[in-house]
C-alpha positions in Angstrom: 29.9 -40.2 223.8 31.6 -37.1 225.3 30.0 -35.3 228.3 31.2 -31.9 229.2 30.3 -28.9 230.7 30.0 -25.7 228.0 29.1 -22.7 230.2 27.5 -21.3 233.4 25.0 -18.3 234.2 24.6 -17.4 237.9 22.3 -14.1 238.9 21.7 -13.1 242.0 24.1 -16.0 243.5 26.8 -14.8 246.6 28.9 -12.2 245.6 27.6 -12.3 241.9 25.1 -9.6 240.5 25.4 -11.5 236.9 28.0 -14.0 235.9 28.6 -16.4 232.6 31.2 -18.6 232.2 32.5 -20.5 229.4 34.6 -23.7 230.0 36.8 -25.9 227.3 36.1 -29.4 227.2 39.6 -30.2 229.1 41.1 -28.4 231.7 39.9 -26.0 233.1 42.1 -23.7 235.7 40.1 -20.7 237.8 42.6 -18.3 238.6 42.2 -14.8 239.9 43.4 -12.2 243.5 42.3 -13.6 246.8 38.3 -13.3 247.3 37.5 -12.8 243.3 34.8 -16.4 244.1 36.7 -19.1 242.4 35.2 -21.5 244.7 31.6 -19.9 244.8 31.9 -20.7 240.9 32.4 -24.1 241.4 29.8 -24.1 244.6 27.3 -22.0 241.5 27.8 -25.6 239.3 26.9 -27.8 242.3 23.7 -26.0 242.5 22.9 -26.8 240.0 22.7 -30.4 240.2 22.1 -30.5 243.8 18.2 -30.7 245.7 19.4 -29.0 248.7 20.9 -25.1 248.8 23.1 -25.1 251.9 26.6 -23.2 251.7 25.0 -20.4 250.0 23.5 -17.0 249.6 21.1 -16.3 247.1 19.0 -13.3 246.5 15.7 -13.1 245.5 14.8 -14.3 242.4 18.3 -15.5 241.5 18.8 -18.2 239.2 21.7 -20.4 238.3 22.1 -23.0 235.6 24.5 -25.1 233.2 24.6 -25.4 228.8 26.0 -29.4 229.0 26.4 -31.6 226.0 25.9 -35.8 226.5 27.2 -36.8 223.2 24.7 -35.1 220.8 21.9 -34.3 223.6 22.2 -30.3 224.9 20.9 -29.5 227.9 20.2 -26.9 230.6 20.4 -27.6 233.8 19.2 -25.9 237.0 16.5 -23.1 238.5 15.2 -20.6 236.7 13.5 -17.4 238.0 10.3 -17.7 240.1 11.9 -20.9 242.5 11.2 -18.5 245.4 14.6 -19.7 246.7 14.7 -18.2 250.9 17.4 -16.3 251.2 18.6 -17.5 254.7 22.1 -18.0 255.2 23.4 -21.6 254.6 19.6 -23.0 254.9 17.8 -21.8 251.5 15.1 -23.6 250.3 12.9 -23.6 247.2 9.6 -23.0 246.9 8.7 -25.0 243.4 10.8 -26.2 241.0 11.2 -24.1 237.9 13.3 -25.2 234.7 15.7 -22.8 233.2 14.7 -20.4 230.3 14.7 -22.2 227.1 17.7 -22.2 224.5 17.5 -23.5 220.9 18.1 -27.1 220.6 18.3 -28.0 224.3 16.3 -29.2 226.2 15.8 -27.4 229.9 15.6 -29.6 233.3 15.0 -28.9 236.4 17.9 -29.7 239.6 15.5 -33.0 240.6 15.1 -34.2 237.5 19.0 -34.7 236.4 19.2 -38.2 238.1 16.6 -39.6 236.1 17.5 -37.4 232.9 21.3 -37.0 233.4 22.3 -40.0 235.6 25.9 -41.1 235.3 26.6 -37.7 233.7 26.5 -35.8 237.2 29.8 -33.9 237.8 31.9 -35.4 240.5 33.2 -32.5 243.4 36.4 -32.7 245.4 37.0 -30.2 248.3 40.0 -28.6 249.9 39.8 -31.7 252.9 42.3 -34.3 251.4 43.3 -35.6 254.5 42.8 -39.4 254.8 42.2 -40.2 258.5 43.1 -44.2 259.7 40.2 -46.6 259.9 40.1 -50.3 260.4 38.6 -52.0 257.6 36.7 -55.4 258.7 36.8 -56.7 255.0 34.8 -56.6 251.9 32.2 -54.3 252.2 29.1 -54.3 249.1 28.5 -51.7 246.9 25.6 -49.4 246.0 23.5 -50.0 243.2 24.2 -47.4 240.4 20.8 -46.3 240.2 21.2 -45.4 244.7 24.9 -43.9 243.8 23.4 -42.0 241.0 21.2 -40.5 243.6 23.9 -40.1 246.5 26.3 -37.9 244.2 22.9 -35.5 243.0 22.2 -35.3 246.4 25.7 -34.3 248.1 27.5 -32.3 245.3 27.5 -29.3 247.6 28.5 -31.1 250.7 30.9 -33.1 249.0 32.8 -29.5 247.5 32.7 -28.3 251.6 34.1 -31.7 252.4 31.2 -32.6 254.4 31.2 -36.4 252.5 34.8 -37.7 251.9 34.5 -41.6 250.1 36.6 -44.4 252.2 39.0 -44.8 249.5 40.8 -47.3 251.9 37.7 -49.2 251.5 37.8 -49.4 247.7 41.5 -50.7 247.8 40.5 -53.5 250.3 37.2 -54.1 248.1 39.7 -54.4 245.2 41.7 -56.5 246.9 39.4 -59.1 247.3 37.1 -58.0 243.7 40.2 -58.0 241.2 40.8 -61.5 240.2 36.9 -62.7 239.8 35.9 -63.6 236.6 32.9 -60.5 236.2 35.5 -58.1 237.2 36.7 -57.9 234.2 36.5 -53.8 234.2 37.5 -53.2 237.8 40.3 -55.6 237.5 41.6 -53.1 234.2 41.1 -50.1 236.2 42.9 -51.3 239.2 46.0 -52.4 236.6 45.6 -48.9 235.1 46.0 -47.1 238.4 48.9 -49.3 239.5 50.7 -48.3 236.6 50.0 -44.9 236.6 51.1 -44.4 240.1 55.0 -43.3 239.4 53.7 -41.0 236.8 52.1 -39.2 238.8 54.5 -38.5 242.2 58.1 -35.7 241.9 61.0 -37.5 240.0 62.8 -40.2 241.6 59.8 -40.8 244.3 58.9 -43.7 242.8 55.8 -43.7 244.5 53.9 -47.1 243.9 51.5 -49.7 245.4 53.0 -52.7 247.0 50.4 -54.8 248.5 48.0 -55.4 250.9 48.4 -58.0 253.7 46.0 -59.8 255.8 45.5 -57.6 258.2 43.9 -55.3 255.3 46.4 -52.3 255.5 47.4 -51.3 252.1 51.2 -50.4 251.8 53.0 -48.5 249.6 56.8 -47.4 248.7 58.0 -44.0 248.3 61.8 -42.8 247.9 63.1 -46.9 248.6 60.6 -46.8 251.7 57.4 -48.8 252.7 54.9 -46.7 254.7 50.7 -47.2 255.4 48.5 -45.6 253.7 47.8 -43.0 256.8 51.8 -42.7 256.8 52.4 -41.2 253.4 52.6 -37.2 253.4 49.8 -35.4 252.8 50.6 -34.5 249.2 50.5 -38.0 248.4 47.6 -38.2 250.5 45.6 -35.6 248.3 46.7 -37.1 245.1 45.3 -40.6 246.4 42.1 -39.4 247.6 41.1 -37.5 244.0 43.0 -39.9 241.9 40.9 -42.8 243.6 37.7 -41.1 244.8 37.6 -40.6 240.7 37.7 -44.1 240.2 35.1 -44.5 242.5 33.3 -42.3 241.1 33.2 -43.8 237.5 32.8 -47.6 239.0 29.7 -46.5 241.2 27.9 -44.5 238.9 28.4 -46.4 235.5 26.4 -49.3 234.7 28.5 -52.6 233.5 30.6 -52.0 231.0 30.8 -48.2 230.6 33.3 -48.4 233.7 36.5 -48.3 232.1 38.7 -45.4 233.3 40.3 -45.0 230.3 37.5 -44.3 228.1 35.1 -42.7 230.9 33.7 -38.7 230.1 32.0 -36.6 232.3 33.2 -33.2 234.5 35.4 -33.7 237.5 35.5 -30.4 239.5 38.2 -29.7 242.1 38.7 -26.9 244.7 42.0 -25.9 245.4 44.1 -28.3 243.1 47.5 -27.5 244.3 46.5 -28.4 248.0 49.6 -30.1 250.0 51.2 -30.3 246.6 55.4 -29.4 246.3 56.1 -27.3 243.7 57.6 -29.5 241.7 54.7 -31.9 241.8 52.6 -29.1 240.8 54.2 -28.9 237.6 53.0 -32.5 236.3 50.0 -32.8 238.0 47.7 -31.7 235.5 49.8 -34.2 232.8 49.3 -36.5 235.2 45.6 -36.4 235.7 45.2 -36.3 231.6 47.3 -39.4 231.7 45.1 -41.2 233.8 41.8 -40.0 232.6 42.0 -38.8 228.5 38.4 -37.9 228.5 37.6 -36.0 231.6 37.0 -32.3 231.5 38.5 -30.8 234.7 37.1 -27.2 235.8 39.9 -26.3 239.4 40.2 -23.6 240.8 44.1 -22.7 242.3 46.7 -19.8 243.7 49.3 -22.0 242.0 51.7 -20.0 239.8 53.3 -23.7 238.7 50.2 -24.9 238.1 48.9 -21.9 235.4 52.8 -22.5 233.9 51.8 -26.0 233.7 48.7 -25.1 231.5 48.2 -25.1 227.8 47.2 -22.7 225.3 42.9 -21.9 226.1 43.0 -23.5 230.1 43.3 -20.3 232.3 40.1 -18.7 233.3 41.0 -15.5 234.7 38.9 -14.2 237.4 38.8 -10.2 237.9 39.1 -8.5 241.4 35.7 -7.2 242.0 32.6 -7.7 239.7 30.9 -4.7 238.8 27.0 -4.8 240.0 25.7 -2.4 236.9 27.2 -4.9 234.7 27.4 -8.5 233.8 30.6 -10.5 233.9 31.7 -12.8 230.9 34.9 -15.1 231.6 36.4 -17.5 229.2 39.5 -19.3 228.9 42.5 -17.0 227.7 43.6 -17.6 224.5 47.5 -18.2 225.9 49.5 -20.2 227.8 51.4 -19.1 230.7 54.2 -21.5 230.3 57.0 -18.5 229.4 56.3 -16.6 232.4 57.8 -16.2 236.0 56.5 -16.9 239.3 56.6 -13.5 240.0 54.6 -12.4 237.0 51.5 -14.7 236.9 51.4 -13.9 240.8 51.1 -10.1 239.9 49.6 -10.1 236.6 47.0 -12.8 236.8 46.8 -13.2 240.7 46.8 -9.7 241.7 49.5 -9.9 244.5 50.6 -6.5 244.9 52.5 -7.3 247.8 55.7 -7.9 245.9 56.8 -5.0 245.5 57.5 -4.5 249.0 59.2 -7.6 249.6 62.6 -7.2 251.2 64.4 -7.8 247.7 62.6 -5.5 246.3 63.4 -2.4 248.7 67.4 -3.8 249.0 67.2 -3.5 244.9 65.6 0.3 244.9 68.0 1.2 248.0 71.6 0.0 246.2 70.0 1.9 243.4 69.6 4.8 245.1 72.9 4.3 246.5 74.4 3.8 243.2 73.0 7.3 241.8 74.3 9.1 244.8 77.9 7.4 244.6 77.1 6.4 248.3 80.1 3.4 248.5 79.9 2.8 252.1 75.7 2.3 252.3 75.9 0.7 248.9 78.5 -1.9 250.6 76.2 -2.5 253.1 73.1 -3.1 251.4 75.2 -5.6 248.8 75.5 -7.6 251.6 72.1 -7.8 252.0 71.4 -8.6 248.8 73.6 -11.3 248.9 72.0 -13.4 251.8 68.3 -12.9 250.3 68.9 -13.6 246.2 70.2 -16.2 244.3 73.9 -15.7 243.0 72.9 -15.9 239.1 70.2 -13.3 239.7 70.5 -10.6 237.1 70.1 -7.6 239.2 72.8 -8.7 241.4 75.5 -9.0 238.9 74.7 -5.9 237.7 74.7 -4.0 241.1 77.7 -6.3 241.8 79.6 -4.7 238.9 78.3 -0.9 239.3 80.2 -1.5 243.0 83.4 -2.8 241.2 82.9 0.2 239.4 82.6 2.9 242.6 85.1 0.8 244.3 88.0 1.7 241.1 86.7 5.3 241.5 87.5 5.5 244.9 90.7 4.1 245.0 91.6 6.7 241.8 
């Protein structure tokens, strides 16, 4: 039974006059310049879900909902018009609960019904705070009821996007620790093999990044590059992959009821701000493979300024955010239907980004100034400015070893 997210419609929400957004049922990347409200999109989902309005602005009358599907079930989830949200900075409130307008063949909710109607099905949200801070664990520590972690997600989706609730996920390690090899932990104990395995797929090549043990004074250790480091002592790229890769298995253990806990065959929408966070480049390249490795039937909706990560992306993943919406007229955003994986960095930061800024990088004025030098026959200031060029670019670049050849050329003129 596959759960996804199929679209969002936000009026009247923070910088949005009108806003509809359609989503595929895998991944998901917001892209977009600086300030276009990739994150207030994802914020606009948690709303939607969540009991409490904190983090946002809302005008009045403004509504905000969700189109989901839960196997065959369609639903809409969220406020419609008439909540009499406040609109006081970071402390609205409603004043009744309203369902969303009606759509054929779903059926409309309101934000505190979905852990009774929606449960499990709640998206999970990760924030841009992936640092894992040391604690002492004192040992096994018991777990929440589904039914009180069902709750505990509705309730915090906001805070948890704004990083105001982070999961211990050196807890869950030490709890599987001592869990794995019960006889009733049947699930946990293939989740726990499924992560362990998964592990070197998902670090750079030749890291070799993998779990090693834990030991009795409950520190879990790992090994990356031949070396065997605490959990606090791996970087902090590692660290964000470990807190989403784990705070996801969390996730699906806590809220799933006995035998609908299997990672591997687990739906539902897993939202993440700022994917690329602490991430090298070259690990930005296989992330996203590496998350769809790990979890086949999750729908991912991220938001990121990664030009890797967009070149990582298939065909109907981008979601291309504009500048600046217009406030006479609705915005509609789907995925593209391309993939990004032919193009530069320098092109998806220009053309889908909107960094203007490089054209007046220093490469970019050396280029137009041996140019200008080349027009004008100038050998001495083209000279100069080729030396330049040499200590900013890379040998092979193309320009280079054409301007390299046009002062071959000037050079052979001058000594005629």
């Amino acid at each position: 039974m596959k759960t996804i997210i199929e679209s969002l419609h936000l009026e009247g929400f923070r910088q949005f006059p009108e806003l509809d957004v359609l989503f595929n049922d895998g991944f998901n990347f917001l892209a977009g310049p600086n300030g276009c409200g990739k994150t207030s999109v994802l914020a606009g989902v948690s709303h939607c879900f969540a009991t409490t309005f904190t983090h946002s602005r809302f005008r009045e009358n403004a509504e905000f909902w969700v189109d989901m599907s839960i196997g065959n079930k369609k639903f809409r989830v969220g406020t419609g018009k008439g909540a009499g949200i406040s609109t006081t900075y970071r402390s609205s409130s409603l004043k009744r609960w309203t369902t969303p307008p009606p759509a054929t063949n779903r059926t409309s909710i309101s934000n505190y019904q979905t852990p009774e109607i929606i449960g499990s099905d709640v998206p999970l949200f990760i924030g841009a705070q992936r640092s894992i801070k040391y604690e002492q664990i004192q040992g096994l520590k018991r777990e929440a009821s589904v039914e009180d972690s069902i709750s505990a997600y509705s309730n915090r989706t906001t805070q948890s996007l704004y990083g105001e609730h982070s999961p211990s996920i050196k807890q869950w390690f030490i709890n599987r620790y001592f869990v794995i090899d019960k006889d009733w932990a049947q699930e946990e104990r293939a989740n726990w093999n499924h992560l362990i395995e998964q592990l070197p797929y998902l670090a750079p090549f030749d890291s070799n990044f993998s779990y090693v043990k834990t030991e009795r004074d409950l520190e879990p250790i790992f090994k990356i590059y031949g070396k065997e480091c605490y959990l606090e002592e791996v970087s902090s790229g590692f660290q964000a992959i470990l807190l989403i890769i784990c705070t996801i298995f969390q996730w699906v253990e806590e809220t799933r009821a006995p035998g609908e806990r299997l990672v591997r065959t687990a739906t539902g929408t897993v939202l993440i701000d700022e994917l690329d966070l602490h991430l090298h480049p070259e690990w930005q390249f296989t992330i996203r493979d590496g998350l769809s490795r790990i979890f086949p039937n999750l729908q991912f909706i991220v938001t990121t300024h990664s030009p890797h990560l967009l070149a990582s992306a298939n065909n109907n993943e981008v979601i291309i955010m504009p500048a600046r919406t217009n406030p006479n007229e609705p915005t509609r955003l789907a995925p593209a239907n391309r993939s990004y994986s032919g193009w530069n960095t320098d092109q998806i930061l220009s053309d889908v980004m909107g960094v203007r800024s490089l054209e007046n990088k220093i490469y970019e004025k050396l280029v137009s100034a041996a140019l200008k030098n080349v027009r004008e026959k100038n050998l001495k200031e083209l000279k100069g400015v080729m030396i330049e060029l040499h200590n900013v670019c890379h040998p092979d670049d193309s320009i280079l070893v054409v301007l390299t050849a046009e002062l071959a050329a000037l050079e052979a003129l001058d000594h005629d």
